[in-house]
ZARO-907038 format. One line per field, with one value per residue: x negated, y, z negated of N, C-alpha, C in turn; residue number from 1; residue in one letter. Coordinates in nm, 3 decimals. Example, Ala and Ser with C-alpha at 12.3 -4.5 7.8 and 13.67 -1.06 7.14 Angstrom:
nx	(-1.319  -1.285)
ny	(-0.569  -0.225)
nz	(-0.780  -0.708)
cax	(-1.230  -1.367)
cay	(-0.450  -0.106)
caz	(-0.780  -0.714)
cx	(-1.320  -1.290)
cy	(-0.330  0.003)
cz	(-0.780  -0.787)
num	(1  2)
residu	(A  S)
//
This chain:
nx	(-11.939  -11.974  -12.127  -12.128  -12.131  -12.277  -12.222  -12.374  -12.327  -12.246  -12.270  -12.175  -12.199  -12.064  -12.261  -12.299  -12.043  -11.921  -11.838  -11.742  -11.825  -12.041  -11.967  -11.854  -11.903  -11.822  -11.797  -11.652  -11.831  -11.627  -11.387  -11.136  -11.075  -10.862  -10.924  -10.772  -10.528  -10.457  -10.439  -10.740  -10.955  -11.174  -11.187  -11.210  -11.461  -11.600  -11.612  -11.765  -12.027  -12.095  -12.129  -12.346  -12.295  -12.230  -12.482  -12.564  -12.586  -12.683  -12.740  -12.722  -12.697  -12.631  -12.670  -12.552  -12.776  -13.012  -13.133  -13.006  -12.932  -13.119  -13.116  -13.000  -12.685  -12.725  -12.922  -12.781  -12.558  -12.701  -12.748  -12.549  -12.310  -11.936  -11.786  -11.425  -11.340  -11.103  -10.864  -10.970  -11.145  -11.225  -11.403  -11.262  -11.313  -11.433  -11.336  -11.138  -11.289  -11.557  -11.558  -11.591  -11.788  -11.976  -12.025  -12.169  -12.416  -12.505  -12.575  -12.869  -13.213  -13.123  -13.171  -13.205  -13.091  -12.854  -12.710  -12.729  -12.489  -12.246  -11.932  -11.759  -11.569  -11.351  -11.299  -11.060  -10.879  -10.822  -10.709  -10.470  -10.396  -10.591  -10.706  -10.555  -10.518  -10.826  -10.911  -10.838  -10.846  -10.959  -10.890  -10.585  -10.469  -10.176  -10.146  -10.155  -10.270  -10.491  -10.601  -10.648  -10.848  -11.094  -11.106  -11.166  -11.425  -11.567  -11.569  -11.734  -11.966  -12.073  -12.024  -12.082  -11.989  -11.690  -11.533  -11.283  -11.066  -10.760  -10.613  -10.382  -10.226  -10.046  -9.920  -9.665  -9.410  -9.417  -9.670  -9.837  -9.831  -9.895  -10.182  -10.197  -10.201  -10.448  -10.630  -10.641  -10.710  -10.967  -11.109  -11.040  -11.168  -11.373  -11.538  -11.567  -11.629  -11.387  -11.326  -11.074  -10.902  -10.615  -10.284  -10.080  -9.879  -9.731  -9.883  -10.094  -10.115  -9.982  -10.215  -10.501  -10.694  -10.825  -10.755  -10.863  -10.858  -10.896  -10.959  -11.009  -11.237  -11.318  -11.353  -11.045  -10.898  -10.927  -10.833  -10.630  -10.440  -10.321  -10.252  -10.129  -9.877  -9.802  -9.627  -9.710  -9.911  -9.812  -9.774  -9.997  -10.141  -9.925  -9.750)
ny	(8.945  8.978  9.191  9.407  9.658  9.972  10.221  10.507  10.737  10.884  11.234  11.481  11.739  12.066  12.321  12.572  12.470  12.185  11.848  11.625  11.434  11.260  11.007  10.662  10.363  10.045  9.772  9.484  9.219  9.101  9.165  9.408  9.753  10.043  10.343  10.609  10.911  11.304  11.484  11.640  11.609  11.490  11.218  11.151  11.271  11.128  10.844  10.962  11.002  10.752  10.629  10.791  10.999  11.226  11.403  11.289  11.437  11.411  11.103  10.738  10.536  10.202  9.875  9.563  9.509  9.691  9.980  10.265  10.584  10.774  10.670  10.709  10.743  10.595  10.407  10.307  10.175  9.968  9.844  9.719  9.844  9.941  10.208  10.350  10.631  10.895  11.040  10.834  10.879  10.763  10.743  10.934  10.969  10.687  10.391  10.129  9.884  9.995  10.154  9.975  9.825  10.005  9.980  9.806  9.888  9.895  9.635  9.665  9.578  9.397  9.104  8.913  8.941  8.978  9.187  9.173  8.939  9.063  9.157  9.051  8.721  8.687  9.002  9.060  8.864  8.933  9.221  9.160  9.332  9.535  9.351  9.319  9.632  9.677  9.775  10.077  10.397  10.555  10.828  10.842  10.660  10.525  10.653  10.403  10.224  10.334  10.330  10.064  10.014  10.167  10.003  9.759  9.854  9.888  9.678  9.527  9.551  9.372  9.417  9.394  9.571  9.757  10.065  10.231  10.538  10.672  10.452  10.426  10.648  10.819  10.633  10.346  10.174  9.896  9.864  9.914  9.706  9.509  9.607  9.575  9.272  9.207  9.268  9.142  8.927  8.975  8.986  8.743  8.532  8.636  8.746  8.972  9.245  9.562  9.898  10.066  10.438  10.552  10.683  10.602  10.434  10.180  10.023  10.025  9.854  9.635  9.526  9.590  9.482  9.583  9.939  10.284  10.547  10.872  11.219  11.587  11.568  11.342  11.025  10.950  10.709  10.345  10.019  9.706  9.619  9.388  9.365  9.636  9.837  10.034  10.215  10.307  10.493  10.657  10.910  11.071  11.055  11.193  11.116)
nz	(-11.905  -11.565  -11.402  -11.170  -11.063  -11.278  -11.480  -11.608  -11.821  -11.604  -11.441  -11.183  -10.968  -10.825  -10.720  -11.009  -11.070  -11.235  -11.217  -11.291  -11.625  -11.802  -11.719  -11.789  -11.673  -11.585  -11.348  -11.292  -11.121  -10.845  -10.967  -10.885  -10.947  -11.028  -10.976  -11.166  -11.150  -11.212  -10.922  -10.845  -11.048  -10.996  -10.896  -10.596  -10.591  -10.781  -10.633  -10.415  -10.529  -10.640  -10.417  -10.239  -10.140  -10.195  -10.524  -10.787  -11.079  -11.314  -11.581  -11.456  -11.158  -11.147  -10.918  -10.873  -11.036  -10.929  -10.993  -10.852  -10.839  -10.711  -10.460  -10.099  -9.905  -9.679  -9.741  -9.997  -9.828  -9.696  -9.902  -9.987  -10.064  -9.957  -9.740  -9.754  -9.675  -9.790  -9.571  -9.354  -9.122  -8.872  -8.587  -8.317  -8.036  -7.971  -7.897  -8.039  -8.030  -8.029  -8.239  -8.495  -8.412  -8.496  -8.739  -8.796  -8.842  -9.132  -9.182  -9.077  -9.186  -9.370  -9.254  -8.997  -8.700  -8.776  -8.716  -8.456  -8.408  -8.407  -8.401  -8.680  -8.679  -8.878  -8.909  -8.758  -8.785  -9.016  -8.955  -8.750  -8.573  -8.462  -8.286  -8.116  -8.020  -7.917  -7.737  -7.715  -7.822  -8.085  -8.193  -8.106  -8.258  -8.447  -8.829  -9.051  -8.875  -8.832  -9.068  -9.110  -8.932  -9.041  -9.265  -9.160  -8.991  -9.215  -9.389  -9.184  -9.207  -9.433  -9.665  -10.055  -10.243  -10.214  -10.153  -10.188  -10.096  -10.188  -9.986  -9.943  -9.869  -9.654  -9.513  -9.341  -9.590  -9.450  -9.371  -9.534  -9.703  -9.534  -9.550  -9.820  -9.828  -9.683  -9.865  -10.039  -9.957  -9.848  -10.131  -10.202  -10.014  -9.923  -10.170  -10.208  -10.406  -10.549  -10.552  -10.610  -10.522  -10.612  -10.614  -10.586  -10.834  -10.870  -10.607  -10.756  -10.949  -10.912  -10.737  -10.850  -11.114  -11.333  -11.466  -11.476  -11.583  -11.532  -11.630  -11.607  -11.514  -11.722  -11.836  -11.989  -12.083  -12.049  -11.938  -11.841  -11.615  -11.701  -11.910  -11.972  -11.917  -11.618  -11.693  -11.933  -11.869  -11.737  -11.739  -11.796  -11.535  -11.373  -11.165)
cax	(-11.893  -12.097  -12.108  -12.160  -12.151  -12.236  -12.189  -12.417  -12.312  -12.264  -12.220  -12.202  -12.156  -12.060  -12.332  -12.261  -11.906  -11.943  -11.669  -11.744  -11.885  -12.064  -11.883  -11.926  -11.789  -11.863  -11.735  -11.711  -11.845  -11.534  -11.293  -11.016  -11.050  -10.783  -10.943  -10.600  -10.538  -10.426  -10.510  -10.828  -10.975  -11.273  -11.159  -11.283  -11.603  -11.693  -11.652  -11.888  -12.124  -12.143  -12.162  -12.473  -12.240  -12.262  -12.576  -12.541  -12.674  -12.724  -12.717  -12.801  -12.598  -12.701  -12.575  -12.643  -12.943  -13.105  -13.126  -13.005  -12.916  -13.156  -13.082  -12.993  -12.582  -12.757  -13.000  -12.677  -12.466  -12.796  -12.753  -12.442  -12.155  -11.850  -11.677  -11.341  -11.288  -11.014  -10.871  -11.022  -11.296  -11.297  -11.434  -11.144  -11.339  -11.463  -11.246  -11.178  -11.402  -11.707  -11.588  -11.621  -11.924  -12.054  -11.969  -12.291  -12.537  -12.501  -12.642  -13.005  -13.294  -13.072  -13.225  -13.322  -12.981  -12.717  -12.653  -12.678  -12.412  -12.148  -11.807  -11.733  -11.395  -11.297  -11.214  -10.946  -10.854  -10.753  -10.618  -10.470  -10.304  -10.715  -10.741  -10.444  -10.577  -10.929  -10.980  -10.795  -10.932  -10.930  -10.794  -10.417  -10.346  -10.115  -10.251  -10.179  -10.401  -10.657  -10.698  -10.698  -10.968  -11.170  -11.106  -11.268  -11.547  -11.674  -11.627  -11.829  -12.136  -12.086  -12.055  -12.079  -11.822  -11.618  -11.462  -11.093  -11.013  -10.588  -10.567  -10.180  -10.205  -9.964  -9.911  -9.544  -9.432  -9.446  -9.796  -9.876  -9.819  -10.001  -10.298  -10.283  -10.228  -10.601  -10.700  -10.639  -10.762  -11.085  -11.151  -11.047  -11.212  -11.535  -11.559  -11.592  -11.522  -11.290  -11.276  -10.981  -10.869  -10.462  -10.191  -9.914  -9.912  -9.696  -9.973  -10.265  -10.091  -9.989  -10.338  -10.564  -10.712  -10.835  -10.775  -10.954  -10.799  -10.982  -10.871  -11.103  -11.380  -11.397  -11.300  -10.943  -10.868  -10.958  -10.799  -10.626  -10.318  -10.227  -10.187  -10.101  -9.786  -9.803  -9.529  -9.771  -10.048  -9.788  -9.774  -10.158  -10.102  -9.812  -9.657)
cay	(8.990  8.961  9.367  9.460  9.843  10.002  10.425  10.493  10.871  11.019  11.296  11.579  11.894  12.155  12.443  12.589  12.388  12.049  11.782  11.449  11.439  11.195  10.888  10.562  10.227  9.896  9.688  9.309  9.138  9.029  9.242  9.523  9.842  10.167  10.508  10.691  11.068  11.394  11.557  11.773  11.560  11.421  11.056  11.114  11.305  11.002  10.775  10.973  10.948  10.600  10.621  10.838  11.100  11.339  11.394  11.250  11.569  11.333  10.986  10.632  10.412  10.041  9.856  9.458  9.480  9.807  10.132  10.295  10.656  10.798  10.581  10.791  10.662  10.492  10.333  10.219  10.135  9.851  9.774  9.596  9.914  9.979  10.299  10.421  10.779  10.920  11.055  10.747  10.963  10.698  10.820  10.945  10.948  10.567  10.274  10.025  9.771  10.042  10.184  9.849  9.788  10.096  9.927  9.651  9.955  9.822  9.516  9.706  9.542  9.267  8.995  8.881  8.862  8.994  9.287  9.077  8.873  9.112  9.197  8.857  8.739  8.712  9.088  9.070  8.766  8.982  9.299  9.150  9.466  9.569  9.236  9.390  9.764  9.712  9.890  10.181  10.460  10.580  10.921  10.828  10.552  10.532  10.633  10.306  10.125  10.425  10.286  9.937  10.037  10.200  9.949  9.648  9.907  9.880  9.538  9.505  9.620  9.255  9.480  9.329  9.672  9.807  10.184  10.272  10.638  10.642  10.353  10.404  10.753  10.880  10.493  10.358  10.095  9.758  9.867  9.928  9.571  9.384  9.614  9.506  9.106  9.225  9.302  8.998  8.813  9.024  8.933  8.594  8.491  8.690  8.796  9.139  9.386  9.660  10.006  10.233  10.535  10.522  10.801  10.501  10.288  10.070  9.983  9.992  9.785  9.488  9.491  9.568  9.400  9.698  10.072  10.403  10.704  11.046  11.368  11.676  11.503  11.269  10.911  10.913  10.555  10.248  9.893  9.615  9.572  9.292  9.400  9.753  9.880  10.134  10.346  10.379  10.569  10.761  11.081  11.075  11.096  11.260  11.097)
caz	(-11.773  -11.457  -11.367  -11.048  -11.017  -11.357  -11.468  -11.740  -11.838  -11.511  -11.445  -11.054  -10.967  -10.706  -10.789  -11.082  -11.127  -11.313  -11.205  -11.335  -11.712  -11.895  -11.675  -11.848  -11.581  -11.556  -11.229  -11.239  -10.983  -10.800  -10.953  -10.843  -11.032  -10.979  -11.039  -11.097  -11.204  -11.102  -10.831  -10.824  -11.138  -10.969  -10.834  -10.490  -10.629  -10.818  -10.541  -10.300  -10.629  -10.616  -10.245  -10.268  -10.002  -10.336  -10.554  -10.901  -11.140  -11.437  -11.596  -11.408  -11.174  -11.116  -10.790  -10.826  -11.099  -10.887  -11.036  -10.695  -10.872  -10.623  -10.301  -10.050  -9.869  -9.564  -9.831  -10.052  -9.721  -9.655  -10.012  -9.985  -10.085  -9.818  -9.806  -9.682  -9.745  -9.760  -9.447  -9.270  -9.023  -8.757  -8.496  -8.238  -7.913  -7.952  -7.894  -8.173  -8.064  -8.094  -8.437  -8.577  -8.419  -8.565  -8.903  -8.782  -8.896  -9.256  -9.188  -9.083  -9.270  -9.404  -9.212  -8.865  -8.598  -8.830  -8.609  -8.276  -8.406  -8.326  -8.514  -8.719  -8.656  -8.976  -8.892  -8.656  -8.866  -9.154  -8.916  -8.601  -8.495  -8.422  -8.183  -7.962  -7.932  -7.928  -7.623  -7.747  -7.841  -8.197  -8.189  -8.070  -8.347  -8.605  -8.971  -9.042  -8.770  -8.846  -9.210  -9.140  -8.860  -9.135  -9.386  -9.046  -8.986  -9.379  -9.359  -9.060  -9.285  -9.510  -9.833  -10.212  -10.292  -10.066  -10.201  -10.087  -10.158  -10.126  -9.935  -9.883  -9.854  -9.512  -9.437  -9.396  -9.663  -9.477  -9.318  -9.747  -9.781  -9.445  -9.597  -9.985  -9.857  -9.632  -9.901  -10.152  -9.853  -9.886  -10.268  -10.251  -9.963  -9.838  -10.248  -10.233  -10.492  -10.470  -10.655  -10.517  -10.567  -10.578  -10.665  -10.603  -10.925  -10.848  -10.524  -10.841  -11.095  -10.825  -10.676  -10.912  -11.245  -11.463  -11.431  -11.525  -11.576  -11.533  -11.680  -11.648  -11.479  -11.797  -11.862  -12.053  -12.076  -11.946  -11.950  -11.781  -11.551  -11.705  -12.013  -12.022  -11.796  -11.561  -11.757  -12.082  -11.854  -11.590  -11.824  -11.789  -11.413  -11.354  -11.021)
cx	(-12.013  -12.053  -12.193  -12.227  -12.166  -12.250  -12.259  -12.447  -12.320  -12.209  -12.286  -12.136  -12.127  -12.124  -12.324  -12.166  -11.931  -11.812  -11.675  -11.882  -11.916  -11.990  -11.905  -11.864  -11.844  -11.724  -11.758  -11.708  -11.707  -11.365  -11.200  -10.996  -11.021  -10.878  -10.827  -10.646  -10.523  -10.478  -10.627  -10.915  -11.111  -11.286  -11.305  -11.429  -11.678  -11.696  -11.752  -12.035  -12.189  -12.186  -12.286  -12.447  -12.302  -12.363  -12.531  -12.623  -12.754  -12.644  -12.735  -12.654  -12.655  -12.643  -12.629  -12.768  -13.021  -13.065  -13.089  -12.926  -12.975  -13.176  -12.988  -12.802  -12.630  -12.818  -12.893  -12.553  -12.551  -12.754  -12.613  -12.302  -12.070  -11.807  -11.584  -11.298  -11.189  -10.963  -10.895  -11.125  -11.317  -11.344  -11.320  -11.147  -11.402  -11.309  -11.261  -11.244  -11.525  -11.702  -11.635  -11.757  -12.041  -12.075  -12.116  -12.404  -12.599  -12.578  -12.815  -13.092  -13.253  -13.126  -13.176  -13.153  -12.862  -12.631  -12.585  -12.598  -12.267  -11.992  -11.774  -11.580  -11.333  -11.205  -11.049  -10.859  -10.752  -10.674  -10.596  -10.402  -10.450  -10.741  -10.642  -10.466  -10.660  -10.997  -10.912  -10.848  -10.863  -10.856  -10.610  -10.360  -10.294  -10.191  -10.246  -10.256  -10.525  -10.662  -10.727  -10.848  -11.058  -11.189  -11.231  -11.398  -11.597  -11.690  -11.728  -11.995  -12.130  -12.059  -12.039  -11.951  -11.786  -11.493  -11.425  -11.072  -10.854  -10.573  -10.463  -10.139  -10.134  -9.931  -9.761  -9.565  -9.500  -9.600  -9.883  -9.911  -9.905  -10.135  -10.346  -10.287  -10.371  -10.677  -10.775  -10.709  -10.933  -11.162  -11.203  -11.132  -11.354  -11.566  -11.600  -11.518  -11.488  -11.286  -11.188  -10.966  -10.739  -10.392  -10.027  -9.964  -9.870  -9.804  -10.103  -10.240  -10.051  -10.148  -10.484  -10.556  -10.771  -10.789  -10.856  -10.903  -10.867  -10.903  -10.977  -11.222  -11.420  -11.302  -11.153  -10.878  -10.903  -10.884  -10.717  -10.476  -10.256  -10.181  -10.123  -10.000  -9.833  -9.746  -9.613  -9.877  -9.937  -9.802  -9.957  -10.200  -10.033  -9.778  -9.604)
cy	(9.006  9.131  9.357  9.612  9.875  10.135  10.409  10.707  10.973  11.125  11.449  11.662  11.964  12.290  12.431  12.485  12.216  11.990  11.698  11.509  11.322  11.032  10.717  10.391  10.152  9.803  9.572  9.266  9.016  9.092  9.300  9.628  9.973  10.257  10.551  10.806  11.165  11.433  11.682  11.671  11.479  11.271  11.071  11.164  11.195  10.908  10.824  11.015  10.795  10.561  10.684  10.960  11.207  11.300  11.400  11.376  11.504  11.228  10.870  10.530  10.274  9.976  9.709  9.451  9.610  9.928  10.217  10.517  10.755  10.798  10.684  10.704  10.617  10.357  10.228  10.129  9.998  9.766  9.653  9.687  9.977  10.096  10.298  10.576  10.833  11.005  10.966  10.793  10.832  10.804  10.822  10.922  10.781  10.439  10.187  9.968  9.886  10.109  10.023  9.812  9.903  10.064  9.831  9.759  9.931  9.742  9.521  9.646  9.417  9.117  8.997  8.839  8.901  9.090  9.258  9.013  8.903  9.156  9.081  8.885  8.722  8.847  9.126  8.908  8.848  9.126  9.220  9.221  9.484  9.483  9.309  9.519  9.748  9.777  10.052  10.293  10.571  10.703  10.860  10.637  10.558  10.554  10.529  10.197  10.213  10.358  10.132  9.938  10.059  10.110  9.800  9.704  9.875  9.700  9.467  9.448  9.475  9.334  9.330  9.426  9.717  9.903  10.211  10.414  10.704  10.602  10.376  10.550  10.778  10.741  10.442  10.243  9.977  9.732  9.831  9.771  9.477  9.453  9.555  9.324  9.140  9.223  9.238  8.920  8.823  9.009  8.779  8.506  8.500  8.756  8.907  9.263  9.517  9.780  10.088  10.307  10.528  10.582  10.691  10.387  10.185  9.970  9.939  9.865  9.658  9.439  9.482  9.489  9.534  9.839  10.136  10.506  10.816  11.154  11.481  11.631  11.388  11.136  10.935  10.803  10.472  10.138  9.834  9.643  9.475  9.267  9.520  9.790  10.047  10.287  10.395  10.522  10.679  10.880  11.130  11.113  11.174  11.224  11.009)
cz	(-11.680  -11.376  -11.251  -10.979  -11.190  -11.370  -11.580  -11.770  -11.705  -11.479  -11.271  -11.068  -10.816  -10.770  -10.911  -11.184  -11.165  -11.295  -11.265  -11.489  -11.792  -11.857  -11.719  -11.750  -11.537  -11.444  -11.236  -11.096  -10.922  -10.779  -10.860  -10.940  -10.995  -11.056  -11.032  -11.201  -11.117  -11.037  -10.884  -11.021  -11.174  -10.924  -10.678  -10.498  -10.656  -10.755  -10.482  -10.399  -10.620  -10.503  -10.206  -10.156  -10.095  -10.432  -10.689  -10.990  -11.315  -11.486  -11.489  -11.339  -11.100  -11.030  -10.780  -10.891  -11.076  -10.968  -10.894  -10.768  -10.778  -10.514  -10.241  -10.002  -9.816  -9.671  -9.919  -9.952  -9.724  -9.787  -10.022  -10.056  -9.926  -9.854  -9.752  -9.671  -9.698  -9.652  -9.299  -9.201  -8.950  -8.653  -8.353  -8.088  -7.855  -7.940  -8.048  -8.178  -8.093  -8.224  -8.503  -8.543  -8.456  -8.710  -8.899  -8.880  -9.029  -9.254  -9.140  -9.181  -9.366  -9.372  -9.084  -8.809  -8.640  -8.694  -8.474  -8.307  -8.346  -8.427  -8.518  -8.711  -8.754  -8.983  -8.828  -8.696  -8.950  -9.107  -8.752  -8.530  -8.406  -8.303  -8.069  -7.924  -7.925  -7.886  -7.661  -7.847  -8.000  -8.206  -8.180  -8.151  -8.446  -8.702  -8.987  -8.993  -8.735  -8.969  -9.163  -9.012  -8.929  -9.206  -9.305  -9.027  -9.112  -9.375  -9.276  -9.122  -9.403  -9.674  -9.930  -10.246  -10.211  -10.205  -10.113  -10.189  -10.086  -9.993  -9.872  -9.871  -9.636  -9.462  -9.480  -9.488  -9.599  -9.423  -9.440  -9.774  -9.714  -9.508  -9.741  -9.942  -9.789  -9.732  -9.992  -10.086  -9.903  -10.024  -10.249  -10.165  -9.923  -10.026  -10.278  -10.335  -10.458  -10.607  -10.525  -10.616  -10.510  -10.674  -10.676  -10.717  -10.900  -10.726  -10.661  -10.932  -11.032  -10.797  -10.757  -11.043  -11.360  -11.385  -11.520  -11.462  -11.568  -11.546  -11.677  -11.621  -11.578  -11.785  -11.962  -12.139  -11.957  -11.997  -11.827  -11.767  -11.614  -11.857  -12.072  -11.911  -11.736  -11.649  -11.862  -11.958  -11.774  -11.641  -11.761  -11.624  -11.265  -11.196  -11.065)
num	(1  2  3  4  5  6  7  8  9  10  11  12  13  14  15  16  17  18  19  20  21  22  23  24  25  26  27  28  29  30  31  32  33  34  35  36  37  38  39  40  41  42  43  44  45  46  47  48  49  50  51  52  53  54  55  56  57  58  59  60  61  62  63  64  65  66  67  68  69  70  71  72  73  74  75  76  77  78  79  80  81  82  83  84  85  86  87  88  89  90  91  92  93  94  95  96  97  98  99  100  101  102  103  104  105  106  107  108  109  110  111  112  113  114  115  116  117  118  119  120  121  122  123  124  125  126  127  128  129  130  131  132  133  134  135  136  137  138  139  140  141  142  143  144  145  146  147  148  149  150  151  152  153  154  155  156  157  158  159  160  161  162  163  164  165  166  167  168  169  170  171  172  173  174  175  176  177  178  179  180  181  182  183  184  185  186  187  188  189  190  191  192  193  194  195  196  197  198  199  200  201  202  203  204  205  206  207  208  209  210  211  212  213  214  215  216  217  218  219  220  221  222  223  224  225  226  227  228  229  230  231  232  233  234  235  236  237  238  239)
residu	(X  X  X  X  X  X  X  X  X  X  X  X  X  X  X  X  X  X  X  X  X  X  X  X  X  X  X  X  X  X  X  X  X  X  X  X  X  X  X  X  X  X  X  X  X  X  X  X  X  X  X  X  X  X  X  X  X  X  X  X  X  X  X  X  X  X  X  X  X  X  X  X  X  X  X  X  X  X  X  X  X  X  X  X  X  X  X  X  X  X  X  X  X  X  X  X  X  X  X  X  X  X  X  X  X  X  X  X  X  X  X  X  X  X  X  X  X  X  X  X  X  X  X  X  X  X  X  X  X  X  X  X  X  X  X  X  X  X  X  X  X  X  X  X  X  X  X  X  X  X  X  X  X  X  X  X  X  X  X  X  X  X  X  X  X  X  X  X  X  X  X  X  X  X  X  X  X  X  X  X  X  X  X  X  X  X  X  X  X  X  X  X  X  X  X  X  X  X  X  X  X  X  X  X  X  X  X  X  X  X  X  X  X  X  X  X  X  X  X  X  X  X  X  X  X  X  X  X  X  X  X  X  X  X  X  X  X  X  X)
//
């Protein structure tokens, strides 16, 4: 397997409180892999781990060959990881076209013009709701056309991974669906791998190729969509 992102025992904290223990996860380069598990369990912890938002307290994670365990988020943003976090956090007082072009900052130190190039149209390619508000100003849009705003801003930045924490969270169904075909688009086309975090299985077990369960901050199980059904793990989940 050609690994992309790998976890080699990690493990963060809040003070005292220890959330994530001993995390062991390997990402293929290309992949789709669900973090799922109950609430309060450490999902979105260990995303803003990998993201370098939250400070890893022990063990090593590798990003592309680098040891980046110490890379600061701006430092891993250059590196070539996207985030979304959950909630979306566009920014409410900017218009769409300048969130997205806040998304260019990524591309810092990358090489010579990226930035000046401008928001590639590939974006508004893959959301064309974004092409018709662009002038509109982030605050007053649908959750729906706030995530796929978020989801064009990370893109912006060219990532290698691009982390979705509940994706489909407050979004109606058929919005659910123009975002997972964005998203297939986004694999198959610009090859970018994808770890979410997703409470709807039925959304993890269409879209993705492996999962990873977390229970208690620790690993539970891991394996593959396409061989393991949703129904064996839902107990493990409970939604």
């Amino acid at each position: 397997m050609d690994t992309l992102l790998k976890l080699d025992k990690v493990s963060a904290a809040y003070g005292q409180s220890q959330v994530l223990w001993d995390i062991d996860l390997a990402i293929a380069r290309g992949g789709a892999t669900a973090l799922i598990g109950r609430n309060g369990v450490g999902k979105t912890t260990l995303l803003n781990t990998i993201m370098g938002v939250h400070r890893c307290s022990g063990g090593a994670i590798t990003f592309d060959g680098e040891d980046v365990t110490r890379t600061p988020a701006h430092g891993r943003s250059r590196a070539g990881i996207g985030f979304v976090p959950q909630g979306r956090h566009i920014f409410p007082h900017l218009t769409v076209e300048e969130n997205l072009l806040s998304g260019l900052s990524a591309l810092e130190g990358r090489g010579r013009g990226l930035m000046g190039q401008g928001i590639p149209d590939h974006i508004f390619d893959l959301f064309p709701k974004l092409a018709q508000i662009r002038a509109r100003k982030g605050g007053v849009l649908s959750g729906g056309e706030q995530q796929q705003l978020a989801i064009g801003r990370a893109l912006c930045g060219q990532p290698k991974l691009l982390l979705l924490d509940e994706p489909t969270e407050g979004i109606q169904p058929n919005v659910v669906q123009q975002i997972e075909a964005a998203l297939r688009r986004v694999r198959r086309e610009l090859g970018v791998t994808i770890v979410i975090v997703e409470q709807y299985l039925d959304f993890a077990w269409s879209f993705a190729d492996d999962y990873c369960v977390l229970l208690n901050g620790r690993v539970e199980r891991q394996g593959s969509t396409r061989t393991d059904s949703a129904a064996d793990v839902a107990h493990l989940v409970n939604v």
